[in-house]
Backbone atoms as SQL, in Angstrom:
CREATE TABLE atoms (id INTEGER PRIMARY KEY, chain TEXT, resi INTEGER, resn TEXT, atom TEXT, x REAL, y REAL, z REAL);
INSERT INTO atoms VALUES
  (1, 'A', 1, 'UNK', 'N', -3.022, -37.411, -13.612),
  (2, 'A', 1, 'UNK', 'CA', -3.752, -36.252, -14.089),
  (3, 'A', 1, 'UNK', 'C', -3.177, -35.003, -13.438),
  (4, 'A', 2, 'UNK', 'N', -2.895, -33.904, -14.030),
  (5, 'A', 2, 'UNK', 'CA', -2.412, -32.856, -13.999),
  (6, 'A', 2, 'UNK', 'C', -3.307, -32.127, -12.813),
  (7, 'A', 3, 'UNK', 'N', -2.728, -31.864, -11.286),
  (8, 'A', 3, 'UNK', 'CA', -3.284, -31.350, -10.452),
  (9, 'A', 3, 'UNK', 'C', -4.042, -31.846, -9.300),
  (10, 'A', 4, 'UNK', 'N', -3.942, -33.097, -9.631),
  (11, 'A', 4, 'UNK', 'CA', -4.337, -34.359, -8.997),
  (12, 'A', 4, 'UNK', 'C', -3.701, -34.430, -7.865),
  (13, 'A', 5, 'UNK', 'N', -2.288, -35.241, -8.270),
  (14, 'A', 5, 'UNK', 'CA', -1.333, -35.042, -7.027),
  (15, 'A', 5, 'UNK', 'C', -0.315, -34.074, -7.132),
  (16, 'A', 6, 'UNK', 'N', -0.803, -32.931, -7.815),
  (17, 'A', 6, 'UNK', 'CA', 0.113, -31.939, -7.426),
  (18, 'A', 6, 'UNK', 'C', -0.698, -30.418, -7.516),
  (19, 'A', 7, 'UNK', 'N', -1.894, -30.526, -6.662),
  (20, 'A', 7, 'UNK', 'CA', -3.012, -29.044, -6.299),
  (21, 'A', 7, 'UNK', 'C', -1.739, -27.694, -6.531),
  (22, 'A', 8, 'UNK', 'N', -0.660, -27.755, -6.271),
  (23, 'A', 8, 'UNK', 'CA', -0.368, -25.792, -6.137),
  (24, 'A', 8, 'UNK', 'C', -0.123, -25.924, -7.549),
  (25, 'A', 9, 'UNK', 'N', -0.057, -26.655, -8.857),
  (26, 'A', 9, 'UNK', 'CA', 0.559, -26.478, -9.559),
  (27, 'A', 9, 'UNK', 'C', -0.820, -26.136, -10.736),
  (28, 'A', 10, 'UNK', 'N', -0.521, -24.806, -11.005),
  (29, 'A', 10, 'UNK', 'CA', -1.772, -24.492, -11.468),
  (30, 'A', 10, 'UNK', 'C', -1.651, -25.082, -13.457),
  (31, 'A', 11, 'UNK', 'N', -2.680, -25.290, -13.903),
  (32, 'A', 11, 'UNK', 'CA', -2.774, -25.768, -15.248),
  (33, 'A', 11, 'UNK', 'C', -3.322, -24.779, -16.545),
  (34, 'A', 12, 'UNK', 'N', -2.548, -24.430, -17.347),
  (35, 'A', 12, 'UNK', 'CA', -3.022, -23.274, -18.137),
  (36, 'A', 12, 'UNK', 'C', -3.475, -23.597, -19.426),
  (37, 'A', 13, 'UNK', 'N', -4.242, -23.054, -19.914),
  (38, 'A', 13, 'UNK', 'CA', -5.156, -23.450, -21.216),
  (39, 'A', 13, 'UNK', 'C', -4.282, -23.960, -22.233),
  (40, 'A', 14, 'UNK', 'N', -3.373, -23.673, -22.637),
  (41, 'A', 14, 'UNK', 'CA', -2.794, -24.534, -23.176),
  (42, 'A', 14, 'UNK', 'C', -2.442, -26.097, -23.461),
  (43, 'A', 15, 'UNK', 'N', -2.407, -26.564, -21.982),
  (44, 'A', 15, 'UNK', 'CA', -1.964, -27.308, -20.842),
  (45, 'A', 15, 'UNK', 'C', -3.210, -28.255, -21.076),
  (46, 'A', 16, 'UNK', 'N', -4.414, -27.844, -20.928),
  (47, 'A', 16, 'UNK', 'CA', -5.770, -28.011, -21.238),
  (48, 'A', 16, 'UNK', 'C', -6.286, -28.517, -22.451),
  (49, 'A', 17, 'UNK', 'N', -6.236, -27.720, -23.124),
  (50, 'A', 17, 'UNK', 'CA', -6.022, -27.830, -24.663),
  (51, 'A', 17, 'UNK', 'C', -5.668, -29.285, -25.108),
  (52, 'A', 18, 'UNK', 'N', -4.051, -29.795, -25.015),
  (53, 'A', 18, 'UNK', 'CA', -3.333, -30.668, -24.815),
  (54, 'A', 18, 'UNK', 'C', -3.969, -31.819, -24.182),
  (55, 'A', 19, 'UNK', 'N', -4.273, -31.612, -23.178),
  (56, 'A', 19, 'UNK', 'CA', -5.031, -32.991, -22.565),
  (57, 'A', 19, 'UNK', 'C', -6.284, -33.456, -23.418),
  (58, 'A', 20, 'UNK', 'N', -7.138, -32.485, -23.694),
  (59, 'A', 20, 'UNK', 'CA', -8.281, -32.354, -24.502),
  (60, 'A', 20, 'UNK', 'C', -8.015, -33.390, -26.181),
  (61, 'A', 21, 'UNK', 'N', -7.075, -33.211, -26.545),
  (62, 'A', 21, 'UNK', 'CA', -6.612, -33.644, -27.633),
  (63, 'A', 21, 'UNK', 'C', -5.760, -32.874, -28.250),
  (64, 'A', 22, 'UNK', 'N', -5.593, -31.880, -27.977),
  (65, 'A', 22, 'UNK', 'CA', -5.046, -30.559, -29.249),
  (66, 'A', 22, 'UNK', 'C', -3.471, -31.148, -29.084),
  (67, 'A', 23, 'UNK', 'N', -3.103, -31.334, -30.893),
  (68, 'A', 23, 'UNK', 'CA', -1.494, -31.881, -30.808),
  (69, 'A', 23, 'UNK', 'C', -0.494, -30.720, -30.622),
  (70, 'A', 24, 'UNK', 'N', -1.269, -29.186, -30.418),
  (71, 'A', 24, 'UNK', 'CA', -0.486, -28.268, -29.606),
  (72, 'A', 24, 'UNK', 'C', -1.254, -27.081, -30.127),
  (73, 'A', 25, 'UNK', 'N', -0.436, -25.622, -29.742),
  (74, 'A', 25, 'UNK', 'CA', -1.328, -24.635, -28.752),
  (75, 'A', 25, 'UNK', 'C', 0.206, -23.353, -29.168),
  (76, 'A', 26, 'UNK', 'N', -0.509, -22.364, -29.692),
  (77, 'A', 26, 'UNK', 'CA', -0.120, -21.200, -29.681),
  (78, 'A', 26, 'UNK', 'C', -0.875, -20.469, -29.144),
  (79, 'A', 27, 'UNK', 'N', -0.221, -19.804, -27.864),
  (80, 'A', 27, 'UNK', 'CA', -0.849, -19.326, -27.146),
  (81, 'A', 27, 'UNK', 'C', -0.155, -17.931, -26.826),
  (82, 'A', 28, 'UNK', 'N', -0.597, -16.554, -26.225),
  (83, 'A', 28, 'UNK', 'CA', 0.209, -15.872, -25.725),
  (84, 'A', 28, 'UNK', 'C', 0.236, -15.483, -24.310),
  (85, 'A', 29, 'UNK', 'N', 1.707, -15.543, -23.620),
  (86, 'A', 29, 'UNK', 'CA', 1.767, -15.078, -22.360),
  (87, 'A', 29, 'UNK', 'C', 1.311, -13.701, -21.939),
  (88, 'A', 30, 'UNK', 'N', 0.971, -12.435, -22.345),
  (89, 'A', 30, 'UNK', 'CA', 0.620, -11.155, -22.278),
  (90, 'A', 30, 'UNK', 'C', -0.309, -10.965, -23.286),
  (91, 'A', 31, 'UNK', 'N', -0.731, -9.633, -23.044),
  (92, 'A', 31, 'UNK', 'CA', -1.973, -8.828, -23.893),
  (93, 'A', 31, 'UNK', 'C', -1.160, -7.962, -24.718),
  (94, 'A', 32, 'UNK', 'N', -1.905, -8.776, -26.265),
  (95, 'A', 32, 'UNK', 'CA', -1.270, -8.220, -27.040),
  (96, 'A', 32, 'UNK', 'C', -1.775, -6.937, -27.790),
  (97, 'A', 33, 'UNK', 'N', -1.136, -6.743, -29.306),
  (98, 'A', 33, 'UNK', 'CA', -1.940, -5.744, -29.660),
  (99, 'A', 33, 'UNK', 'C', -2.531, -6.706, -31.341),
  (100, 'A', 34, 'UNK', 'N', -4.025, -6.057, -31.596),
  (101, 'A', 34, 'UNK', 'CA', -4.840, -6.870, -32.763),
  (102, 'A', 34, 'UNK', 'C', -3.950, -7.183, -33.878),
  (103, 'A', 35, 'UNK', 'N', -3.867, -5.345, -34.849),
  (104, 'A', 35, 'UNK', 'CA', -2.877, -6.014, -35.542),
  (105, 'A', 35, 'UNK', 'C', -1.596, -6.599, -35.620),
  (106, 'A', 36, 'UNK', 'N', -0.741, -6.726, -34.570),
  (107, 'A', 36, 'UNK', 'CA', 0.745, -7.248, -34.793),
  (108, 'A', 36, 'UNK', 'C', 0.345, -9.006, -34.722),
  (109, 'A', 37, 'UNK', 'N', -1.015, -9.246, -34.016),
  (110, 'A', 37, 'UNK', 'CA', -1.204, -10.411, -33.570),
  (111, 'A', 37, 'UNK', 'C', -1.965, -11.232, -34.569),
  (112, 'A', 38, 'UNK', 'N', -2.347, -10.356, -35.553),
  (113, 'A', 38, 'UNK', 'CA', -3.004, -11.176, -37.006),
  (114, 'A', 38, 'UNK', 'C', -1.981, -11.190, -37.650),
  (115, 'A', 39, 'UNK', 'N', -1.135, -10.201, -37.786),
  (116, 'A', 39, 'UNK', 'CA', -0.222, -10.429, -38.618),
  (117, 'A', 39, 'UNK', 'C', 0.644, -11.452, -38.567),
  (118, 'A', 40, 'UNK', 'N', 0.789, -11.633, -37.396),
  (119, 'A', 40, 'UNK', 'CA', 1.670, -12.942, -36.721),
  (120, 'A', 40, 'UNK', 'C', 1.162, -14.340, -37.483),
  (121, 'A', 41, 'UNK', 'N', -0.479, -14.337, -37.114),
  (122, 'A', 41, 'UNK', 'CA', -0.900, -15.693, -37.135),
  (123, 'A', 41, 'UNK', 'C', -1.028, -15.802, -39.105),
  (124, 'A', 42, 'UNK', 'N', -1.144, -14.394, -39.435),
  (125, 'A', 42, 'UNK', 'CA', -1.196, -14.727, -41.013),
  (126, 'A', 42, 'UNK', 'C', 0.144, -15.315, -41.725),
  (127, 'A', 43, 'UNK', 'N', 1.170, -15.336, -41.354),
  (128, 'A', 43, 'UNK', 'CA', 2.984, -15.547, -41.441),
  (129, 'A', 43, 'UNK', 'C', 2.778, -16.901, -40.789),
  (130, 'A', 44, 'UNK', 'N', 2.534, -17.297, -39.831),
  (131, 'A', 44, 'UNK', 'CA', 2.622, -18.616, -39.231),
  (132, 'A', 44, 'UNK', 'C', 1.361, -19.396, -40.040),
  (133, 'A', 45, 'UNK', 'N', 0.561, -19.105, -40.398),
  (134, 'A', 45, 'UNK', 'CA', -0.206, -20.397, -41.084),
  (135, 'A', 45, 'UNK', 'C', -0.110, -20.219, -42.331),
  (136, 'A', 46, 'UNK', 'N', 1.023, -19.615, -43.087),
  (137, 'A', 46, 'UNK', 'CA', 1.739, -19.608, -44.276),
  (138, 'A', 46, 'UNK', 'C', 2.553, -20.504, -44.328),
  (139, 'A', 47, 'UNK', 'N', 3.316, -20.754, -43.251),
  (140, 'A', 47, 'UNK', 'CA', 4.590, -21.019, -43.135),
  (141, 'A', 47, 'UNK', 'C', 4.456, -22.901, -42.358),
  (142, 'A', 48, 'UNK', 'N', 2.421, -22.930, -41.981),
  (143, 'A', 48, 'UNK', 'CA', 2.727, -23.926, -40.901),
  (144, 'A', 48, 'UNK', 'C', 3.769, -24.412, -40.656),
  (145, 'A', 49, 'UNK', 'N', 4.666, -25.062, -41.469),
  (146, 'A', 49, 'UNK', 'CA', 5.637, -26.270, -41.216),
  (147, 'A', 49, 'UNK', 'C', 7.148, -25.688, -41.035),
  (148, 'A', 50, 'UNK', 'N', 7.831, -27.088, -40.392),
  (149, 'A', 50, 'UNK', 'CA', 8.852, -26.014, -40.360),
  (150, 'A', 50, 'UNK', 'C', 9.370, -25.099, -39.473),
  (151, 'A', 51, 'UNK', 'N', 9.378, -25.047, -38.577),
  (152, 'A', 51, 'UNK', 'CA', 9.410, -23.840, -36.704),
  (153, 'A', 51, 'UNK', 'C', 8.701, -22.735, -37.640),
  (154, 'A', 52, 'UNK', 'N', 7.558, -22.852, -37.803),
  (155, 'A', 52, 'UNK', 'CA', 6.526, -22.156, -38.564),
  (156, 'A', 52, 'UNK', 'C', 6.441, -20.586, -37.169),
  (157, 'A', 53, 'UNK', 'N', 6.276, -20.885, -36.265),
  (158, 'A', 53, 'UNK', 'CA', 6.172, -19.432, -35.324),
  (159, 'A', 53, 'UNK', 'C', 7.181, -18.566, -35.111),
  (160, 'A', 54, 'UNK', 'N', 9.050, -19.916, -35.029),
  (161, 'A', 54, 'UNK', 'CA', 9.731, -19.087, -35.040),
  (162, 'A', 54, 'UNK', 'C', 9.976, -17.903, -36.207),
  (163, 'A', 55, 'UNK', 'N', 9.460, -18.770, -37.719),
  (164, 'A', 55, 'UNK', 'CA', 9.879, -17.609, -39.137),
  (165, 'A', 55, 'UNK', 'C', 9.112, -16.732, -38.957),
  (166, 'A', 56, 'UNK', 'N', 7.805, -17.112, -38.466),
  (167, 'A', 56, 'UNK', 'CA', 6.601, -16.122, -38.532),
  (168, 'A', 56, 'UNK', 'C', 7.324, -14.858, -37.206),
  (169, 'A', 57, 'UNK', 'N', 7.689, -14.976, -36.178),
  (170, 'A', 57, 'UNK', 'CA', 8.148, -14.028, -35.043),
  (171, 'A', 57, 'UNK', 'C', 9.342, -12.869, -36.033),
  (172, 'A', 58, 'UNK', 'N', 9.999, -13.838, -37.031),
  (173, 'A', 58, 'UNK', 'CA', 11.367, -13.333, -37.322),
  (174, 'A', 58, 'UNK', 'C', 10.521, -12.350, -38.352),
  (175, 'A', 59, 'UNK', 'N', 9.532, -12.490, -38.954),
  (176, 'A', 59, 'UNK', 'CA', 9.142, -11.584, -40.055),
  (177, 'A', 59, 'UNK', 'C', 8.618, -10.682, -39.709),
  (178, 'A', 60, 'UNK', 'N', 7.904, -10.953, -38.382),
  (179, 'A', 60, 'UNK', 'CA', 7.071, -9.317, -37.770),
  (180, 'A', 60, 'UNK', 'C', 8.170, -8.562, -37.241),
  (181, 'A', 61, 'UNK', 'N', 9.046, -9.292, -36.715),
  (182, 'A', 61, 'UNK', 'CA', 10.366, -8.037, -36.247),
  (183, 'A', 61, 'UNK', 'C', 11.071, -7.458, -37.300),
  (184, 'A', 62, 'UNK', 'N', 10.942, -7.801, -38.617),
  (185, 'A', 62, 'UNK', 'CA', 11.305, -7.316, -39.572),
  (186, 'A', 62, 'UNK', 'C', 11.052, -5.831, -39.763),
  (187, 'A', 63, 'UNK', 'N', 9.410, -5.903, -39.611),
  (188, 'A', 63, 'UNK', 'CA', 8.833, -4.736, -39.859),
  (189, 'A', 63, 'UNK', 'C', 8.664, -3.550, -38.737),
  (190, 'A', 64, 'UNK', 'N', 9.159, -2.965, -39.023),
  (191, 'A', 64, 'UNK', 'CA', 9.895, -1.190, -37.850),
  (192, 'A', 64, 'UNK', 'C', 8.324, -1.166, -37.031),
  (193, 'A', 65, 'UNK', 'N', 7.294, -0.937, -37.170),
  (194, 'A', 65, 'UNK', 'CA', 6.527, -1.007, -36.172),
  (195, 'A', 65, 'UNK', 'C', 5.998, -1.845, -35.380),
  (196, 'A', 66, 'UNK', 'N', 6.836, -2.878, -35.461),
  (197, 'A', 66, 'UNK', 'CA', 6.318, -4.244, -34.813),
  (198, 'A', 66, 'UNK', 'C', 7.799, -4.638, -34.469),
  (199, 'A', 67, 'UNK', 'N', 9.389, -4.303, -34.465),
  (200, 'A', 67, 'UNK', 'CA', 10.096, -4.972, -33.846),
  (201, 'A', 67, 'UNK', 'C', 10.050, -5.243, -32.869),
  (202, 'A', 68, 'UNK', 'N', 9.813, -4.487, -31.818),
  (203, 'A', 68, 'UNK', 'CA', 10.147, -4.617, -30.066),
  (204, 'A', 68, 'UNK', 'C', 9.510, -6.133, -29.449),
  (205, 'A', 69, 'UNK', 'N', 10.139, -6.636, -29.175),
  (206, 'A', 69, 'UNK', 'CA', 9.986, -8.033, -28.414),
  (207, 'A', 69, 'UNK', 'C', 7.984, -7.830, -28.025),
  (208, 'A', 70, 'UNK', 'N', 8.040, -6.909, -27.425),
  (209, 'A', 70, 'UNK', 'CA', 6.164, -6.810, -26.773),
  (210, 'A', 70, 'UNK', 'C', 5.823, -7.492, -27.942),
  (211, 'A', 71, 'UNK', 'N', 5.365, -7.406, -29.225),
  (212, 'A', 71, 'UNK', 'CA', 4.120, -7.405, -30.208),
  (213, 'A', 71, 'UNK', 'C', 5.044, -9.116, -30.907),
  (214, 'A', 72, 'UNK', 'N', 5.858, -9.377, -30.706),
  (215, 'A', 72, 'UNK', 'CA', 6.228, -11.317, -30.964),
  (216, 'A', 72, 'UNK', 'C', 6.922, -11.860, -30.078),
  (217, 'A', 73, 'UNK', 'N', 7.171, -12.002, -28.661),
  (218, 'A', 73, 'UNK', 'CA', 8.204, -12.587, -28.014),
  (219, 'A', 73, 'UNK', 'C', 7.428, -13.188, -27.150),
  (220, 'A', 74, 'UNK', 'N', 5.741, -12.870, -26.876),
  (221, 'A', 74, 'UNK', 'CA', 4.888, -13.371, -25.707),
  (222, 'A', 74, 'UNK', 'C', 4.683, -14.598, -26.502),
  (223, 'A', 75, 'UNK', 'N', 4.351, -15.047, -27.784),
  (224, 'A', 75, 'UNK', 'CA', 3.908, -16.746, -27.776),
  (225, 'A', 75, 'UNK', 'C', 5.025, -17.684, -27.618),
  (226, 'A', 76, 'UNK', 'N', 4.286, -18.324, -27.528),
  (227, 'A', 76, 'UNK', 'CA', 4.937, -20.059, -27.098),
  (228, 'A', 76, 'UNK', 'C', 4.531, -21.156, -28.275),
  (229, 'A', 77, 'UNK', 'N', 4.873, -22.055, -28.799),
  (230, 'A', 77, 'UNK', 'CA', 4.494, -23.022, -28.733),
  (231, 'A', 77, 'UNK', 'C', 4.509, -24.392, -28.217),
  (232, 'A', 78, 'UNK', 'N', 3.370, -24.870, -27.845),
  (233, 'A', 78, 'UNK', 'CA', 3.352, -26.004, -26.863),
  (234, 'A', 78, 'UNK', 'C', 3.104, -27.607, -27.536),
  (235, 'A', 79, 'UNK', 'N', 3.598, -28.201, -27.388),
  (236, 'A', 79, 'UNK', 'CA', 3.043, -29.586, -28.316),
  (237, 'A', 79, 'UNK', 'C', 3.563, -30.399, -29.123),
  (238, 'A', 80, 'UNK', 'N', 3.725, -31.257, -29.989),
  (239, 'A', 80, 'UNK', 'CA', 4.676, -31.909, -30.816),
  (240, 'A', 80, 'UNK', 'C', 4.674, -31.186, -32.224);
């Protein structure tokens, strides 16, 4: 179990998530902003399949007020 025998190693909701059952976890490392971050998730659950976050990241940088790494470069996905 995660933290068990290894206390400094801290466990993040994701991480959590995962143990819980979740077959994975989009999550973001920083505070984002509302709309770049709906827009995101509206492109990625279009796209579920497929490196569904990476097309979804590639389409918000598309758009001039949302290129800069800040508003798509903080998620991850975690999971199979």
């Amino acid at each position: 179990m995660p933290g068990t025998q290894l206390p400094d190693e801290a466990i993040g909701l994701p991480t959590a998530l995962m143990e819980a059952g979740a077959a994975g976890v989009v999550a973001s490392l920083w505070s984002v902003a509302d709309n770049s971050t709906a827009q995101l998730m509206a492109h990625f659950h279009r796209l579920w399949r497929h490196e569904a976050l990476r097309f979804a990241q590639i389409e918000l940088r598309r758009q001039e007020d949302f290129a800069h790494p800040f508003y798509w470069a903080c998620f991850a996905y975690s999971g199979l």
